[in-house]
C-alpha positions as CSV (number, residue, x, y, z in Angstrom):
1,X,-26.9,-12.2,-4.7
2,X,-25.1,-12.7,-7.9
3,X,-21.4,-11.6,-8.4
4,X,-20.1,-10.1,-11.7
5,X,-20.2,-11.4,-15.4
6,X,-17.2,-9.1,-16.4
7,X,-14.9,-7.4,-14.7
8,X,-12.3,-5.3,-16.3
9,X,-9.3,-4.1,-14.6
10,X,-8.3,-0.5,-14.6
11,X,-4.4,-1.7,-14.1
12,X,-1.0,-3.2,-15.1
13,X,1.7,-5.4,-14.0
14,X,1.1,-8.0,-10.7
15,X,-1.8,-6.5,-9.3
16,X,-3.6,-6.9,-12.4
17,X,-2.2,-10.6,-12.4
18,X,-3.3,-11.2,-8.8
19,X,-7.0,-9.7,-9.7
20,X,-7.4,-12.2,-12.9
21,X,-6.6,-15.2,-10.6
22,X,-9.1,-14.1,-8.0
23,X,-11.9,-14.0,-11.2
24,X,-11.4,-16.8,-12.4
25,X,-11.4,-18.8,-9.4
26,X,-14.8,-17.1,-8.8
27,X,-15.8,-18.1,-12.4
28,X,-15.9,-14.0,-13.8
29,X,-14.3,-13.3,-16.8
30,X,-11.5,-10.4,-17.3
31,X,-10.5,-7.9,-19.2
32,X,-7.6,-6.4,-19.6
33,X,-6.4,-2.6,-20.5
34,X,-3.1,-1.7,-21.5
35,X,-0.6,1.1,-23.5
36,X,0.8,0.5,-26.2
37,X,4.3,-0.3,-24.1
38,X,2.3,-2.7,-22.1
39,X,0.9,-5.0,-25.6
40,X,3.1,-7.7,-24.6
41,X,2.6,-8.2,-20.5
42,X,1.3,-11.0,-18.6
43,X,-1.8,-9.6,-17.3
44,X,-3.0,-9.0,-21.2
45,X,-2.1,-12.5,-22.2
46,X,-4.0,-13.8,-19.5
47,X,-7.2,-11.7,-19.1
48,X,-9.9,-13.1,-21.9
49,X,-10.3,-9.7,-23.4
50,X,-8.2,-7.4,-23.6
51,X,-8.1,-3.3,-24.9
52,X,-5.6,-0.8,-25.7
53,X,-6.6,2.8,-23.7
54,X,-3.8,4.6,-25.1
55,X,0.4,5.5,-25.2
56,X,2.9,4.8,-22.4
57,X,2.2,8.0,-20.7
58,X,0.2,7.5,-17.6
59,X,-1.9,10.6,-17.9
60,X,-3.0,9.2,-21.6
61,X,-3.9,5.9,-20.4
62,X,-3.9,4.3,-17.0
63,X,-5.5,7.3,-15.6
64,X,-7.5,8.2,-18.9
65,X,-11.2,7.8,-17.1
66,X,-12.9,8.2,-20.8
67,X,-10.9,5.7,-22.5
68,X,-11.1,3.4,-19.4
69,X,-15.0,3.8,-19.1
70,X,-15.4,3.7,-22.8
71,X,-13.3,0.0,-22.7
72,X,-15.6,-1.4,-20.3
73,X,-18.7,-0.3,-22.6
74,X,-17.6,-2.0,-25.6
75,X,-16.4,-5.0,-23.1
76,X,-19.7,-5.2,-21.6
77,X,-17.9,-5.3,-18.7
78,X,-20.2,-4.8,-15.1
79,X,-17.4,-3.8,-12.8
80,X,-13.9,-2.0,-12.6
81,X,-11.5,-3.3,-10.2
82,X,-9.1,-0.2,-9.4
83,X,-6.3,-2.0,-7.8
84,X,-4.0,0.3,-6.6
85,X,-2.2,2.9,-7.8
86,X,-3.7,4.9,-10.5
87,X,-7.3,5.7,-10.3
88,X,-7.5,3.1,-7.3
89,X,-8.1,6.4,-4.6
90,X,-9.6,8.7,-6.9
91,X,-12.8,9.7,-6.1
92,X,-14.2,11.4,-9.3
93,X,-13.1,7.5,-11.0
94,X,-15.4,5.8,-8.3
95,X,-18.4,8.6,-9.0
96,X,-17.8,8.0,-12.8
97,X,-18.0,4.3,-12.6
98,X,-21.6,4.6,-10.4
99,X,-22.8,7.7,-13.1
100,X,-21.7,4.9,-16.3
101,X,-23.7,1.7,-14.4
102,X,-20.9,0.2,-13.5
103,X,-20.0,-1.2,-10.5
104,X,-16.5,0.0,-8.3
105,X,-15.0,-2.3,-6.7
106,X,-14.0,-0.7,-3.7
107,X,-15.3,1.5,-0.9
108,X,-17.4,4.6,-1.5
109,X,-16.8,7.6,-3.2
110,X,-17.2,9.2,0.0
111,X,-14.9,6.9,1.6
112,X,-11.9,7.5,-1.1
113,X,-12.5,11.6,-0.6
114,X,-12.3,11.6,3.0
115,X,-9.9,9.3,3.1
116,X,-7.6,11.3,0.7
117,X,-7.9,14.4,2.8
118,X,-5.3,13.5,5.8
119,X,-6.2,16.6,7.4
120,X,-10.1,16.4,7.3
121,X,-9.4,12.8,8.5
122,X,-7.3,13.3,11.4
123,X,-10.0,15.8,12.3
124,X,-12.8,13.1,12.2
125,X,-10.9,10.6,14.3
126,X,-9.9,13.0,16.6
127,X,-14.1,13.6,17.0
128,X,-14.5,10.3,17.6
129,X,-12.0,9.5,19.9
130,X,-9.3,7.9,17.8
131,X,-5.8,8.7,19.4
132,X,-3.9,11.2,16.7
133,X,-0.5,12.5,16.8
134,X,-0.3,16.2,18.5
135,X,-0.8,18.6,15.4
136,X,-2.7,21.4,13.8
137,X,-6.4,21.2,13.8
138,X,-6.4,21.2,9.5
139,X,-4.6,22.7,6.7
140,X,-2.4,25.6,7.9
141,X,-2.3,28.2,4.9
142,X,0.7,30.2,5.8
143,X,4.0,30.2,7.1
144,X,3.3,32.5,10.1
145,X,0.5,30.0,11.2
146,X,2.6,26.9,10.6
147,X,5.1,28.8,12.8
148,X,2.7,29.5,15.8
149,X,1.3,26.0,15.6
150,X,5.3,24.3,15.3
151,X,5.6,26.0,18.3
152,X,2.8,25.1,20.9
153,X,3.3,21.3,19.1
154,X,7.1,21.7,19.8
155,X,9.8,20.8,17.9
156,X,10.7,18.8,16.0
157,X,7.7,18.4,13.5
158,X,6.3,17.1,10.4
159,X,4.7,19.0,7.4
160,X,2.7,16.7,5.2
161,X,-0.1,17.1,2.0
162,X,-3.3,16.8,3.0
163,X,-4.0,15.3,-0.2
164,X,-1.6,11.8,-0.5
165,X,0.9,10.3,1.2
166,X,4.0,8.1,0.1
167,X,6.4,10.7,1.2
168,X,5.5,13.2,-1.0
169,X,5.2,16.8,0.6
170,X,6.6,15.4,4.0
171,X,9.3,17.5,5.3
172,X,10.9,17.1,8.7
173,X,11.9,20.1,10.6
174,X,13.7,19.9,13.8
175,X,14.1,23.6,14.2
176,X,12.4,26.9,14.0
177,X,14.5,28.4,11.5
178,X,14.4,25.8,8.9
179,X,10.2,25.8,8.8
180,X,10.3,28.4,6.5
181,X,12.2,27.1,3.6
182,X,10.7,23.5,4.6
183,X,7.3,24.7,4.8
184,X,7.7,26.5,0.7
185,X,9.3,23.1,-0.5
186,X,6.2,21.2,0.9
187,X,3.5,23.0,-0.3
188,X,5.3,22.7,-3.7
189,X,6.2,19.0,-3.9
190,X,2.3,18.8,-2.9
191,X,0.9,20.8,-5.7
192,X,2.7,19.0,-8.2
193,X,2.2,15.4,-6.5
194,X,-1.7,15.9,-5.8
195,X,-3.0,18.9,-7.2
196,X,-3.2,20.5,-3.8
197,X,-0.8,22.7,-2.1
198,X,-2.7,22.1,0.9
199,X,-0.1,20.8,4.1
200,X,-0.8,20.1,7.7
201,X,1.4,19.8,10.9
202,X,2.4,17.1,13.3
203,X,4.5,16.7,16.2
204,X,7.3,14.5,14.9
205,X,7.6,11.0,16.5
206,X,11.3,9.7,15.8
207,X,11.3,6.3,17.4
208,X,8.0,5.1,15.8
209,X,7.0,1.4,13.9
210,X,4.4,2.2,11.1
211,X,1.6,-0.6,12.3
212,X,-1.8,-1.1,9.9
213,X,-4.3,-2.8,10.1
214,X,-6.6,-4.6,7.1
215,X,-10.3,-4.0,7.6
216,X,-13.3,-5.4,6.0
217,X,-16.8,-4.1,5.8
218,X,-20.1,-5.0,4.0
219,X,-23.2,-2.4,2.7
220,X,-25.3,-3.2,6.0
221,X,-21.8,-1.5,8.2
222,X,-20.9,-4.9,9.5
223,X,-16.9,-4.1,9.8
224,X,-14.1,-7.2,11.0
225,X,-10.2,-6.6,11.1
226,X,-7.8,-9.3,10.0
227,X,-5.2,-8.2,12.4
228,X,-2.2,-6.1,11.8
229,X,0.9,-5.8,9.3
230,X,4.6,-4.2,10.6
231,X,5.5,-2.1,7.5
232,X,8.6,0.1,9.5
233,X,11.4,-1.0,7.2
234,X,11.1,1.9,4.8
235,X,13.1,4.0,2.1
236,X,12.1,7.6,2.3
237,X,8.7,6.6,3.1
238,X,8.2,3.7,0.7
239,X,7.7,0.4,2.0
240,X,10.2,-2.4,1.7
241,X,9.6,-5.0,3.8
242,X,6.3,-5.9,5.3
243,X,5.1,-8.4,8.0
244,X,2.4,-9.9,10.0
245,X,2.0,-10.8,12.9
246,X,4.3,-7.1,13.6
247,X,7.0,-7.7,15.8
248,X,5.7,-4.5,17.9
249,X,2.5,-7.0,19.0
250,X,4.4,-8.1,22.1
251,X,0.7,-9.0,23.7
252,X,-2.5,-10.1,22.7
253,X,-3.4,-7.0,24.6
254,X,-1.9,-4.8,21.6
255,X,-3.1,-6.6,18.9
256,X,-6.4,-6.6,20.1
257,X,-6.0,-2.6,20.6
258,X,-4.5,-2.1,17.6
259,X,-7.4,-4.0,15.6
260,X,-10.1,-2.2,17.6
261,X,-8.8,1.0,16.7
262,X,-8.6,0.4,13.1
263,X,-12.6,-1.1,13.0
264,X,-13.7,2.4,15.4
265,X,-11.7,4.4,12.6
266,X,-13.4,2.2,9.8
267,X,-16.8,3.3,11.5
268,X,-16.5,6.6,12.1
269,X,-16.1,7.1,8.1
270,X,-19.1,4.5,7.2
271,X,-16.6,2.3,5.1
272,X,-17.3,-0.3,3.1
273,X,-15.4,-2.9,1.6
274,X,-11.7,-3.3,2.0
275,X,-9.4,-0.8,3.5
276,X,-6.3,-0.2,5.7
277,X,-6.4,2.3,8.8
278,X,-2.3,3.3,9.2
279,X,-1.3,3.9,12.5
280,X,2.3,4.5,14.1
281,X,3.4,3.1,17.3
282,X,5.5,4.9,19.5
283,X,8.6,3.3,21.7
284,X,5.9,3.5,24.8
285,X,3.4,1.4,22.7
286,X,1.3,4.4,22.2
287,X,-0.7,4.2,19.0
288,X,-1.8,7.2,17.0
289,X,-3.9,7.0,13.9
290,X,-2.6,8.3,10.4
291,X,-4.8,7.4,7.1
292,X,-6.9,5.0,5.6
293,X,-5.9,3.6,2.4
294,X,-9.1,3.2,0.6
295,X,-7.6,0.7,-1.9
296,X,-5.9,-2.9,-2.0
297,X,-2.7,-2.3,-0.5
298,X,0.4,-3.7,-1.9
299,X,1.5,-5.7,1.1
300,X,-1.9,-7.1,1.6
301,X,-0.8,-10.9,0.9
302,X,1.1,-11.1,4.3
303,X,-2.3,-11.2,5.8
304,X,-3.8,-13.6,3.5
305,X,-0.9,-16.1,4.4
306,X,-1.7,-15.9,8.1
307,X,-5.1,-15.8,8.1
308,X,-6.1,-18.1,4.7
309,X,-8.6,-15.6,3.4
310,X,-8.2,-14.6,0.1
311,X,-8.7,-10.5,0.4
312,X,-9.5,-9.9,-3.3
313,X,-12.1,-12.7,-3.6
314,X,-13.6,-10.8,-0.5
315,X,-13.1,-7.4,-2.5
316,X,-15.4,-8.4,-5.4
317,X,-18.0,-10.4,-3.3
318,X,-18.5,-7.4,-1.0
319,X,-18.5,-5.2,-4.4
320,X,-21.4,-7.8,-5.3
321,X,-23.7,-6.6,-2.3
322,X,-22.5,-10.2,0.1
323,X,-23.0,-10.1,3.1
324,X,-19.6,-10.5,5.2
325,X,-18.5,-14.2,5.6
326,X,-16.6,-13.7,8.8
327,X,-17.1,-12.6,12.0
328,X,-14.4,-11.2,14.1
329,X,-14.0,-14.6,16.6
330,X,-13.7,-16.2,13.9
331,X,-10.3,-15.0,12.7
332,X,-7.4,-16.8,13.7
333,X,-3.8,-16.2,13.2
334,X,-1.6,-18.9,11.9
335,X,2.1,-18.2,12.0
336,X,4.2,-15.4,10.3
337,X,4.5,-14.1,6.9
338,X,7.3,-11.8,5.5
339,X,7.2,-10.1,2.3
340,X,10.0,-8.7,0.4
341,X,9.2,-6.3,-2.4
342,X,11.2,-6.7,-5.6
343,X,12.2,-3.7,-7.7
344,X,14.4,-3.1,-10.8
345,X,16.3,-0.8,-9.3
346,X,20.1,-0.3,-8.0
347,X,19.7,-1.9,-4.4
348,X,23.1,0.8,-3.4
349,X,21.7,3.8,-4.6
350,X,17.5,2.6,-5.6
351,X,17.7,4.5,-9.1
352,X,15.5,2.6,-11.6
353,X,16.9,-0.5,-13.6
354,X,14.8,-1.0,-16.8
355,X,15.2,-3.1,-19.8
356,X,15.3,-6.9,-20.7
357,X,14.8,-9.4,-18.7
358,X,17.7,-11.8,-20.2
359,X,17.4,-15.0,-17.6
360,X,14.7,-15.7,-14.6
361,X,14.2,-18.5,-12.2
362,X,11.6,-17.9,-9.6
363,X,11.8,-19.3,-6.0
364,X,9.3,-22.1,-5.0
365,X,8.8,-24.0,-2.6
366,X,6.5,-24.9,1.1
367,X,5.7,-21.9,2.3
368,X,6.7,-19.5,-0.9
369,X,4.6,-17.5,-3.2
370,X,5.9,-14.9,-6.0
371,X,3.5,-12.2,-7.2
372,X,4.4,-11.1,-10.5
373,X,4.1,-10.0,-14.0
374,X,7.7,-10.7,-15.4
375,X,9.0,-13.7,-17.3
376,X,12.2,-14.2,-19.4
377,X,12.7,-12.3,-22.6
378,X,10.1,-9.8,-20.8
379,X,11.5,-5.9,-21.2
380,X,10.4,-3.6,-18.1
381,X,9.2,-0.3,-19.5
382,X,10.6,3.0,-17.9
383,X,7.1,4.9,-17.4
384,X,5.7,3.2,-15.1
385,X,6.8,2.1,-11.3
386,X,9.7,-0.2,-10.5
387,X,8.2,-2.8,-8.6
388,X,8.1,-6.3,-10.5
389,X,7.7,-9.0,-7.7
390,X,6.4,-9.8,-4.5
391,X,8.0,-12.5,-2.5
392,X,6.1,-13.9,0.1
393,X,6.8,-16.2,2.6
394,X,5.0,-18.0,5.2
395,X,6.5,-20.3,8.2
396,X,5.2,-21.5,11.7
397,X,7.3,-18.9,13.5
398,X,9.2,-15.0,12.3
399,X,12.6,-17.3,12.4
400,X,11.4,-19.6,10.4
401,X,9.8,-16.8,8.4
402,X,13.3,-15.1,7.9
403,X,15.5,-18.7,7.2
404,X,12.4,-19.2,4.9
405,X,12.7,-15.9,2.9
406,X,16.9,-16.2,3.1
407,X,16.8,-19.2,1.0
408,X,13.6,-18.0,-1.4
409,X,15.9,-14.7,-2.1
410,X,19.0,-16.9,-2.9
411,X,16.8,-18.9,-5.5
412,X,15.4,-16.1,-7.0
413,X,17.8,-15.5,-10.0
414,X,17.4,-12.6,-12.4
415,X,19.7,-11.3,-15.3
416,X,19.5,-7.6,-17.3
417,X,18.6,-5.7,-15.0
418,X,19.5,-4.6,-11.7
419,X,17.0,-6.0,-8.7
420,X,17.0,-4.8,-5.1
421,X,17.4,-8.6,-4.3
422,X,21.0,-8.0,-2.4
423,X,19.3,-5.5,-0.3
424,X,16.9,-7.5,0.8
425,X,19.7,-9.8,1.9
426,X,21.6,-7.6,3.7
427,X,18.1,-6.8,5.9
428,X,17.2,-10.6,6.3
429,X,20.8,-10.8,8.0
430,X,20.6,-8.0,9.8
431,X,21.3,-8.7,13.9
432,X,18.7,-6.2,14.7
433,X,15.9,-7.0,12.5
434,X,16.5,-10.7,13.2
435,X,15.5,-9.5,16.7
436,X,12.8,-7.4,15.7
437,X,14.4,-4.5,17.5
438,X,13.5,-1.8,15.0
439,X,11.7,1.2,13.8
440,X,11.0,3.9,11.0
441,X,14.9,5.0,11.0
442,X,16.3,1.3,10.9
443,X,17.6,1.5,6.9
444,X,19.6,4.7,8.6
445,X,21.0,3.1,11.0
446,X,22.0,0.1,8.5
447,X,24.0,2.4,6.3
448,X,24.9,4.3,9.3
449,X,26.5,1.0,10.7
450,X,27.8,-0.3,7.3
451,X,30.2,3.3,7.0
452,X,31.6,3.0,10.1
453,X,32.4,-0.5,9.1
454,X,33.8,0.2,6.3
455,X,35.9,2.7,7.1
């Protein structure tokens, strides 16, 4: 079986970086797509073709299918790596790649549509026997069914869209006469968000970690996990921190019970290729499925440090039609890995920070790896999202891990804008997630702390 000539990639910014490493370590050869904001970024100067798709607006380019397509016809190009992000979980993109002759790299049409319907997909794991959350059985379509079903559940509860995730259309509502206005405001966030109004119910879990775990799976169904990630520190449902081993896995009895779950729910859809099944994890230890990202996730080079496989490499040879290299004896953990995600943003109040970047130094180091697109004189565009780094570290232990990732975050110097670096800081030296004592609602109880501190 031969792997790809071309590949272009339907991105921007590190992920696009990360893919172009992966290629031409594997020998392929790149292209690049980019606005007009974008001429000047790392991932164009790097790729060995590149092609403007259109203006700084999104809609006109990063998710223009045509103007993508029509790039990787006059490329020559044999695949489309999604990334993630933009067209990454769109399911009309993967069917449009296939119609064109060109190969998605990714999991199936199929996969990305089921997997973007939460509700559909709780159904289907509940069919076959993969613990969900307490909720309704689908969309609910009115207020005065939401109601009935808030109330068998019990509250307090959870409205989410059917459609995404990310926080988007989520709405907590710890009381029957709040469902009503809650239930409006969800529906609406989740039109303009996905496209679909469409929002489900779930009984609402307050001392939960948000556990996933990284799947793999080849065309013949032959599906492996690579263990699990911790993602629980979280701002308004956006991750901020991610780790592996998670500090949940108190025994290999959970971490092997964890990782079967997430192969069964890989199975029960058919996947194929990469993915990550997203479960939470109650203060009992009970685990509860909650979506499959049908994409390369963001955190996913936590996992590569502790395991040594490179995920993307795997991405494009499963693509390819290969056969998977691993079985699942054969993957071995080998210490911890943290990873810190880097935006240009305000780290008091997260608002966005763009503009020129007037001075960088990047950490280095045993056991450190940045993923980025940035570089000095570089200017961060406002249209697009705020993350600009990944800082990974790996040590032989999570206290080693943290020292490790203490002293990374004090060498990693950055003028002209603002970073969340100082955040990240004030989490690394943080009595409680130094323990590993933590959940969902631990940036809450930071601030929480820090105002009665200060006052």
């Amino acid at each position: 079986m031969k792997l790809f000539k071309k590949i272009l990639i339907a991105n921007r910014g590190e992920i696009t970086v990360r893919i172009i490493r992966a290629c031409r370590e594997l020998g392929i050869r790149t292209v690049a797509v980019y606005s007009d904001v974008d001429r000047e970024s790392l991932h164009v100067r790097l790729a060995d073709e590149s092609v403007c798709i259109g203006p700084a607006n999104p809609a006109q380019s990063y998710l223009n299918i045509p103007a993508i397509l029509s790039a990787a016809e006059i490329t020559d190009s044999d695949a489309i790596h999604p990334g993630y992000g933009f067209l990454s979980e769109n399911h009309h993109f993967a069917e449009a790649c296939i119609t064109s002759g060109i190969t998605f790299i990714g999991p199936t049409a199929e996969n990305i549509r089921l997997g973007g319907d939460k509700a559909k997909a709780r159904q289907m794991m509940r069919r076959k026997g993969v613990p969900v959350v307490d909720g309704s059985d689908g969309p609910v379509q009115t207020e005065e069914i939401a109601t009935k079903v808030a109330k068998k559940i019990g509250f307090p509860v959870v409205l989410k869209a059917s459609a995404g995730g990310g926080g988007h259309g989520m709405k907590i509502v710890k009381e029957e006469k709040d469902l009503e206005q809650a239930f409006y405001m969800a529906q609406r966030e989740a039109l303009t968000a996905f496209g679909n109004s469409e929002i489900y119910i779930e009984e609402y879990i307050p001392e939960m970690r948000h556990v996933e775990v990284q799947i793999m799976a080849d065309n013949k169904g032959n599906t492996i996990h690579l263990s699990e990630r911790d993602c629980s520190i979280q701002r308004r449902h956006q991750k901020l921190i991610e780790e592996s081993p998670s500090p949940a896995s108190t025994s290999e009895k959970f971490r092997k019970r964890i990782g079967e779950l997430g192969v069964k729910a890989a199975r029960a859809i058919k996947y194929r290729n990469v993915g990550t099944v997203e479960f939470i994890v109650d203060s009992r230890g009970n685990i509860y499925f909650i979506e499959i990202n049908t994409r390369i996730q963001v955190e996913h080079p936590v996992t590569e440090a502790v395991t040594g496989i490179d995920i993307v490499k795997e991405q494009i040879k499963l693509a390819a039609g290969m056969p998977l290299e691993y079985k699942q004896n054969q993957i071995k953990l080998s210490g911890h890995a943290l990873e810190c995600r880097i935006n240009a943003e305000d780290p008091e109040r997260f608002i966005p920070s763009p503009g020129k970047i007037t001075f960088l130094s990047l950490p280095g180091g045993p056991g450190v790896r940045v993923d980025t697109a940035i570089y000095q004189g570089y200017v961060i565009p406002s249209q697009y999202d705020s993350l600009i780094a990944k800082l990974i570290v790996h040590g032989k232990d999570r206290a080693e891990a943290i020292l490790k990732m203490k002293r990374a975050l004090a060498e990693f110097l950055i003028e002209g804008v603002n970073t969340t670096i100082p955040f990240h800081k004030k989490v690394l030296n943080n009595p409680d997630f130094i323990s590993g004592n933590f959940n969902t609602q631990f940036l809450e109880k930071m601030n929480s702390s820090n105002n009665l501190e200060n006052k």
